[in-house]
BALUM-634883 format. One line per 4 residues: number of its first residue (from 1); their letters; for each residue x, y, z of N, C-alpha, C. Coordinates in nm, 3 decimals, always signed. Example, Ala and Ser with C-alpha at 12.3 -4.5 7.8 and 13.67 -1.06 7.14 Angstrom:
2
1> AS> +1.319:-0.569:+0.780:+1.230:-0.450:+0.780:+1.320:-0.330:+0.780; +1.285:-0.225:+0.708:+1.367:-0.106:+0.714:+1.290:+0.003:+0.787
//
This chain:
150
1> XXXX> -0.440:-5.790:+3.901:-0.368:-5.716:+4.004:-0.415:-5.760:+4.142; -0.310:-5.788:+4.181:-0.331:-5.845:+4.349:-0.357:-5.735:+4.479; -0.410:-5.716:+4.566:-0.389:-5.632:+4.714:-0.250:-5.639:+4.763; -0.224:-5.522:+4.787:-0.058:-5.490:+4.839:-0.088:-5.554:+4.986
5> XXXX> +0.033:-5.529:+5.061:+0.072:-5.577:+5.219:-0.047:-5.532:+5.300; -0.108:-5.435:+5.257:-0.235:-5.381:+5.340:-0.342:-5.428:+5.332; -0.358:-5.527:+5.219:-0.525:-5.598:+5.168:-0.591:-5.507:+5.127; -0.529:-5.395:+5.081:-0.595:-5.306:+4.967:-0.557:-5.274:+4.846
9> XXXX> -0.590:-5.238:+4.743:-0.547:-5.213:+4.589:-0.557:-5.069:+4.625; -0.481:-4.962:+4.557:-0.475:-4.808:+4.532:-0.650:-4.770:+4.514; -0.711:-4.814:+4.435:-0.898:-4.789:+4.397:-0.936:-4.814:+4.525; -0.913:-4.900:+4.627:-0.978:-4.947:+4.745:-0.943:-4.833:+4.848
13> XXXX> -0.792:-4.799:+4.852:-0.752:-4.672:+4.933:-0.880:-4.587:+4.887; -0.836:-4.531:+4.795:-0.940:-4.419:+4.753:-1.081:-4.417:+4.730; -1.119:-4.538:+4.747:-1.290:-4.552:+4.712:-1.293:-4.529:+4.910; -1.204:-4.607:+5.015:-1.214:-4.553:+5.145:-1.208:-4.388:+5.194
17> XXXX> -1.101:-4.279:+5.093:-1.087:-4.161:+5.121:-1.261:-4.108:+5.049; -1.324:-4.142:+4.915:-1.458:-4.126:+4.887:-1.544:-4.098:+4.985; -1.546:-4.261:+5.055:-1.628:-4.283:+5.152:-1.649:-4.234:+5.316; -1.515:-4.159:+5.309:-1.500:-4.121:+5.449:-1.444:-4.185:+5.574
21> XXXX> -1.460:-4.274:+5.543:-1.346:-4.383:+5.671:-1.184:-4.367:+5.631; -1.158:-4.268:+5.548:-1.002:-4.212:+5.544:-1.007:-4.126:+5.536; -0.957:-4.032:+5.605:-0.968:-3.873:+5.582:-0.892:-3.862:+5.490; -0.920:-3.752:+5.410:-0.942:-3.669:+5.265:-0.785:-3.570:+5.265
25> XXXX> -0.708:-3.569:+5.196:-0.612:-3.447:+5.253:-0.689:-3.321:+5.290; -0.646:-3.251:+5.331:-0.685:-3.093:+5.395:-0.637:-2.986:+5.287; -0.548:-3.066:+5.170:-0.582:-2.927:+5.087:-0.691:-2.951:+4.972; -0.731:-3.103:+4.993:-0.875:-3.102:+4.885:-0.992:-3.049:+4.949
29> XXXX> -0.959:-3.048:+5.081:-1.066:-2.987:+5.128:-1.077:-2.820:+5.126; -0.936:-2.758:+5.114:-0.939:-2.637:+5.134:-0.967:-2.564:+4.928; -0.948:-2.715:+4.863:-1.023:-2.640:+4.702:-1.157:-2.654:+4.741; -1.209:-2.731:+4.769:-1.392:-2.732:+4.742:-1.401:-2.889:+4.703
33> XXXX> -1.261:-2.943:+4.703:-1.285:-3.065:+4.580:-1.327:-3.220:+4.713; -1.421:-3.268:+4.608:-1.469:-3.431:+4.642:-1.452:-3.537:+4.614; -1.398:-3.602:+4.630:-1.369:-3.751:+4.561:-1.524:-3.819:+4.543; -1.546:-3.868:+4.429:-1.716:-3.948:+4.441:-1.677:-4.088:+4.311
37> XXXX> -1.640:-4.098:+4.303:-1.614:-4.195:+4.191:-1.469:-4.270:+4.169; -1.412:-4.375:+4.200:-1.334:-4.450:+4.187:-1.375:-4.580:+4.129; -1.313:-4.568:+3.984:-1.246:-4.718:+3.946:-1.104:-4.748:+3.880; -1.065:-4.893:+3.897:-0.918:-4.880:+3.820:-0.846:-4.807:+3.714
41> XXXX> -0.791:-4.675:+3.727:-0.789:-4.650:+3.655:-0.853:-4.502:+3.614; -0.977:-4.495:+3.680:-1.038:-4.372:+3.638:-1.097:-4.303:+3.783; -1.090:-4.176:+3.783:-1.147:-4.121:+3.913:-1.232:-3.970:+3.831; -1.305:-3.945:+3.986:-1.420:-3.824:+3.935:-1.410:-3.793:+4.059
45> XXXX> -1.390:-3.584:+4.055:-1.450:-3.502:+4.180:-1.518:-3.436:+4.161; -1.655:-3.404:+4.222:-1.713:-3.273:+4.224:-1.631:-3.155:+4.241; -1.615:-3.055:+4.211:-1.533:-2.923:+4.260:-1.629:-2.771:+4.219; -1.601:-2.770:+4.335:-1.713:-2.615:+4.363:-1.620:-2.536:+4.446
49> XXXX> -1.558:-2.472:+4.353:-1.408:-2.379:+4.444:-1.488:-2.237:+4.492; -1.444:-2.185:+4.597:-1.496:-2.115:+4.650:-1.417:-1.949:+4.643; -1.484:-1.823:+4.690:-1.412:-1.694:+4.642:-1.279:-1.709:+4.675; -1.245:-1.780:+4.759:-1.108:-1.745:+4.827:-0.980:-1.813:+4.707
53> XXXX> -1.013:-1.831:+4.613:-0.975:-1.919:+4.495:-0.964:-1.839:+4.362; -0.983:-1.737:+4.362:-1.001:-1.654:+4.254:-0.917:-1.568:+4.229; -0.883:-1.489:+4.149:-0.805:-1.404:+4.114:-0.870:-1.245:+4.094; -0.770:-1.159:+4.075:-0.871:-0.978:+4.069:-0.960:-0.986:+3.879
57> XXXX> -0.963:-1.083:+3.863:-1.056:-1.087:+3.719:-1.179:-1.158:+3.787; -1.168:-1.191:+3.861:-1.295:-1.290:+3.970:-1.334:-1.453:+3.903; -1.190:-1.506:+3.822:-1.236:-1.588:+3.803:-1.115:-1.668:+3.898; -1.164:-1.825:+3.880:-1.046:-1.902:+3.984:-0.904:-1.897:+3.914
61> XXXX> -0.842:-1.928:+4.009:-0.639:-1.863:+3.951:-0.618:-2.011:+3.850; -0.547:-1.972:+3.815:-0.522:-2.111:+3.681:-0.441:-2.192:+3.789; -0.335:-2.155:+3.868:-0.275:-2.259:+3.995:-0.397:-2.328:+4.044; -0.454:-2.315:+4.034:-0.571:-2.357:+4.124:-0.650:-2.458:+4.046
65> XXXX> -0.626:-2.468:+3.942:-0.720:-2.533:+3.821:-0.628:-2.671:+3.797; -0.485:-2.555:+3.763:-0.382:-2.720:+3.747:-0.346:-2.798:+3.872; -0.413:-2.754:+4.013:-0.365:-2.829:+4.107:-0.466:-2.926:+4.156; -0.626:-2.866:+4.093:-0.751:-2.971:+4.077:-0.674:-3.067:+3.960
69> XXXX> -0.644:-3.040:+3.846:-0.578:-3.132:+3.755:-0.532:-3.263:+3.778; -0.394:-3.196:+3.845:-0.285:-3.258:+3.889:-0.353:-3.357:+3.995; -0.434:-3.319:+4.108:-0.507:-3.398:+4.206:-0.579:-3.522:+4.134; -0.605:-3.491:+4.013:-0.695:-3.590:+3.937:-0.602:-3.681:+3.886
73> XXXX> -0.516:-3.640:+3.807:-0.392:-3.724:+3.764:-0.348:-3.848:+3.841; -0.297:-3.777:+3.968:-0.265:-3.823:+4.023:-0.333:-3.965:+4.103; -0.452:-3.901:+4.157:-0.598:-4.018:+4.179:-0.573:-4.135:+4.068; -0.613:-4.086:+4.002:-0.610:-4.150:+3.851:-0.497:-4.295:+3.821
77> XXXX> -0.392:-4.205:+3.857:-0.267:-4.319:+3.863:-0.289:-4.393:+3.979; -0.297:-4.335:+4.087:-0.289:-4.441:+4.215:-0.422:-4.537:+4.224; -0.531:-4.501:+4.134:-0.643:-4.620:+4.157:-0.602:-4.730:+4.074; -0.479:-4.720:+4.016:-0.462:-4.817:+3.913:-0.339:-4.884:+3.959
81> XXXX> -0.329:-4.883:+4.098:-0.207:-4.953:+4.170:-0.226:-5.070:+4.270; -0.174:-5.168:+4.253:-0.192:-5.309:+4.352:-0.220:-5.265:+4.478; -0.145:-5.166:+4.543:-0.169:-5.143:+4.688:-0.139:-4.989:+4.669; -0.204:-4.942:+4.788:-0.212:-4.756:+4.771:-0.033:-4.725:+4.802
85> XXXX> -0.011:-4.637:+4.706:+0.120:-4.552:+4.663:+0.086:-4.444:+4.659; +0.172:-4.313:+4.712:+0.147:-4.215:+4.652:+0.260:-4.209:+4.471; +0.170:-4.071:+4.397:+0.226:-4.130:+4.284:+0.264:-3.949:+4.258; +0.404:-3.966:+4.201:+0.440:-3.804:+4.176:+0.454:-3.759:+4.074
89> XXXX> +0.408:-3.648:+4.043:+0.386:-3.588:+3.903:+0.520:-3.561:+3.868; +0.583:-3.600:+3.737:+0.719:-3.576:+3.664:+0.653:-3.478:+3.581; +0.573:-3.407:+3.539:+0.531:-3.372:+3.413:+0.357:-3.345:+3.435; +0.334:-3.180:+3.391:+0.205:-3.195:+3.404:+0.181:-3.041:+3.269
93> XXXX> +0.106:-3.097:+3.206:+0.059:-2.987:+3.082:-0.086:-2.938:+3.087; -0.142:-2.843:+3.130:-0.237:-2.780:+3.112:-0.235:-2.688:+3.015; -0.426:-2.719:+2.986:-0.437:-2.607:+2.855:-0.584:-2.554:+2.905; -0.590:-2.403:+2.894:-0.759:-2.340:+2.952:-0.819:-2.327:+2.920
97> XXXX> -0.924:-2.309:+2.870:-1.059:-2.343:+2.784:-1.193:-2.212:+2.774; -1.183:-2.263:+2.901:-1.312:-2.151:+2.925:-1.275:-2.097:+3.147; -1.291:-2.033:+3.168:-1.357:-1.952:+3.291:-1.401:-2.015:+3.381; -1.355:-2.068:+3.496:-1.384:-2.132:+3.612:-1.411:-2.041:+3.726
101> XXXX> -1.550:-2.041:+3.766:-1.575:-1.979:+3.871:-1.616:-2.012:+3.982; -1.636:-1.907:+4.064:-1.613:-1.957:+4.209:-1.796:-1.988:+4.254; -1.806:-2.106:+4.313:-1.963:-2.116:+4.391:-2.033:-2.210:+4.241; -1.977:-2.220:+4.127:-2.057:-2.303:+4.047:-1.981:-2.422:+4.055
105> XXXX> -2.065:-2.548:+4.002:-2.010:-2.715:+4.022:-1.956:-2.729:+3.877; -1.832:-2.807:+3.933:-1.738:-2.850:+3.802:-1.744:-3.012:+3.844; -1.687:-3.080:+3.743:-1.595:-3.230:+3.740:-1.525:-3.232:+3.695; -1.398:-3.302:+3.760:-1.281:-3.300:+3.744:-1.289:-3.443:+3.738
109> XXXX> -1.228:-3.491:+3.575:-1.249:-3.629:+3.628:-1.118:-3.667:+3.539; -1.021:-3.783:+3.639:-0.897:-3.851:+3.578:-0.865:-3.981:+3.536; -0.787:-3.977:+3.409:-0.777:-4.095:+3.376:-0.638:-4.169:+3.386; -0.635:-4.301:+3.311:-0.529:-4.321:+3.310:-0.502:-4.374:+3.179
113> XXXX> -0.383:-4.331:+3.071:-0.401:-4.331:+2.955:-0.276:-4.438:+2.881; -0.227:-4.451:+2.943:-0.063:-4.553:+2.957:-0.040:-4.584:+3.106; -0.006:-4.711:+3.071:+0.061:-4.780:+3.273:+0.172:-4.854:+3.211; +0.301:-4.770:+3.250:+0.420:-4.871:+3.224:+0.472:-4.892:+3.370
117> XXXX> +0.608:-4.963:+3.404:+0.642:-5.037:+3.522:+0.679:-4.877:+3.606; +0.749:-4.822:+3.560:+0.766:-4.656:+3.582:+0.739:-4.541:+3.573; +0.669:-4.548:+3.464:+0.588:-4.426:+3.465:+0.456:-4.427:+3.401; +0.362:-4.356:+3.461:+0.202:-4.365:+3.433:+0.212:-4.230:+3.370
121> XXXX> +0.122:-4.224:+3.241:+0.081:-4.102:+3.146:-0.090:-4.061:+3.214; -0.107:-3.998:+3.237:-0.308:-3.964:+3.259:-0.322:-3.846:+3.181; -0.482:-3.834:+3.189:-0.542:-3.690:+3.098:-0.629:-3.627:+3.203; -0.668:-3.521:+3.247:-0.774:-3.489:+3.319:-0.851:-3.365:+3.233
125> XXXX> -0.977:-3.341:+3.313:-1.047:-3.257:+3.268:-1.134:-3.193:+3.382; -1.147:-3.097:+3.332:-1.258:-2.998:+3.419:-1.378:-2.926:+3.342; -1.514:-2.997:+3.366:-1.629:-2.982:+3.280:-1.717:-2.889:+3.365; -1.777:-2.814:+3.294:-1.891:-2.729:+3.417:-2.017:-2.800:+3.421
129> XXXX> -2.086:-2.745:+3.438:-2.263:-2.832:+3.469:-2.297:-2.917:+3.335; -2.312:-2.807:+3.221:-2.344:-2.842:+3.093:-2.260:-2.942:+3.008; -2.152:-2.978:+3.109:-2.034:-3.114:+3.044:-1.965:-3.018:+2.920; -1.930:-2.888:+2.931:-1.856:-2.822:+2.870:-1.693:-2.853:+2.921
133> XXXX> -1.598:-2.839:+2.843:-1.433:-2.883:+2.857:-1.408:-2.760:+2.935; -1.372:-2.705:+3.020:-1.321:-2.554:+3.071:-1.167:-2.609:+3.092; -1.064:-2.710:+3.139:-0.957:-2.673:+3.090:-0.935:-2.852:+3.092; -0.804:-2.888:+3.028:-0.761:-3.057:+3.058:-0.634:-3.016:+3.103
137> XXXX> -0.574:-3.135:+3.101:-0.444:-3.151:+3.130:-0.374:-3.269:+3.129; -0.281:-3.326:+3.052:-0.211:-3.416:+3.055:-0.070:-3.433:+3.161; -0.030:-3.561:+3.228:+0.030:-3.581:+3.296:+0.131:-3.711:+3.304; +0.308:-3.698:+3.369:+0.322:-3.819:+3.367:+0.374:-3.839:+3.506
141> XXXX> +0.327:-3.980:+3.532:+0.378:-3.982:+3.691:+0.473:-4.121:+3.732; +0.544:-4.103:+3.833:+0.591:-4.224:+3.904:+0.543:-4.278:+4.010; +0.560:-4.405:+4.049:+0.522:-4.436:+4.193:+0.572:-4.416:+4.293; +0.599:-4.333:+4.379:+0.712:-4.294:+4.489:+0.691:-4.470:+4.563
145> XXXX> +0.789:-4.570:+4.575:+0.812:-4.617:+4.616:+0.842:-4.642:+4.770; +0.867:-4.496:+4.833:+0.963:-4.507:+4.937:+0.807:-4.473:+5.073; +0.733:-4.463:+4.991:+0.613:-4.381:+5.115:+0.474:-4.470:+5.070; +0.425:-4.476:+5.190:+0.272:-4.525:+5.139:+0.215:-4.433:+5.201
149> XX> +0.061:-4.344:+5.135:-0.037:-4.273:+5.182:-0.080:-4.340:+5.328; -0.156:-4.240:+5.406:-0.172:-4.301:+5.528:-0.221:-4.215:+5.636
//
């Protein structure tokens, strides 16, 4: 796989949003979530969601879990792209596991499980400290063609 028009591959975008010389969207910042790990193909966030994330059972809202998911998915697909794309979820299946709470460290980490010319399949997961499963989620995505991240 070659560098798109920008002299970057999708992993290179995002190993730059990692690193900080690209700012981060503002709603990963408003989960708790970190980008720390990019390779082709596979990505990892720290996520330490905070009270404002929770629901009246005091644990975090399941929207909130499939949208760390989906964030991963999505990573996931775009590190595995010639040049940075954003990539849009057609399809996203979550299943819950265990209890995500607010102020403890999770990983959310995404893969990529099929790459066809149109659509990318990924799996994600959300592990707590002890590398316990608390929920996954499978996903399928496209490459929005018409937009580059930026």
């Amino acid at each position: 796989m070659g560098a798109g028009r920008t002299g970057m591959t999708g992993a290179d975008f995002l190993r730059a949003i990692a690193d900080g010389s690209v700012e981060s969207s503002p709603h990963l910042t408003h989960l708790g979530l970190r980008l720390v790990l990019v390779e082709p193909g596979r990505v990892e966030l720290v996520w330490r969601p905070g009270p404002e994330l929770t629901n009246r059972s005091g644990v975090v809202h399941g929207g909130y879990i499939a949208t760390a998911l989906d964030d991963a998915c999505g990573m996931a697909s775009g590190s595995a792209a010639e040049r940075p794309t954003l990539h849009l979820t057609m399809n996203l299946n979550v299943d819950y596991l265990r209890p995500v709470r607010a102020g403890e460290v999770y990983t959310v980490a995404g893969t990529v499980t099929h790459r066809g010319r149109t659509r990318i399949l990924t799996l994600a997961t959300v592990t707590d400290a002890d590398g316990r499963l608390c929920a996954q989620a499978t996903s399928s995505l496209t490459p929005n063609r018409l937009t580059t991240p930026g």
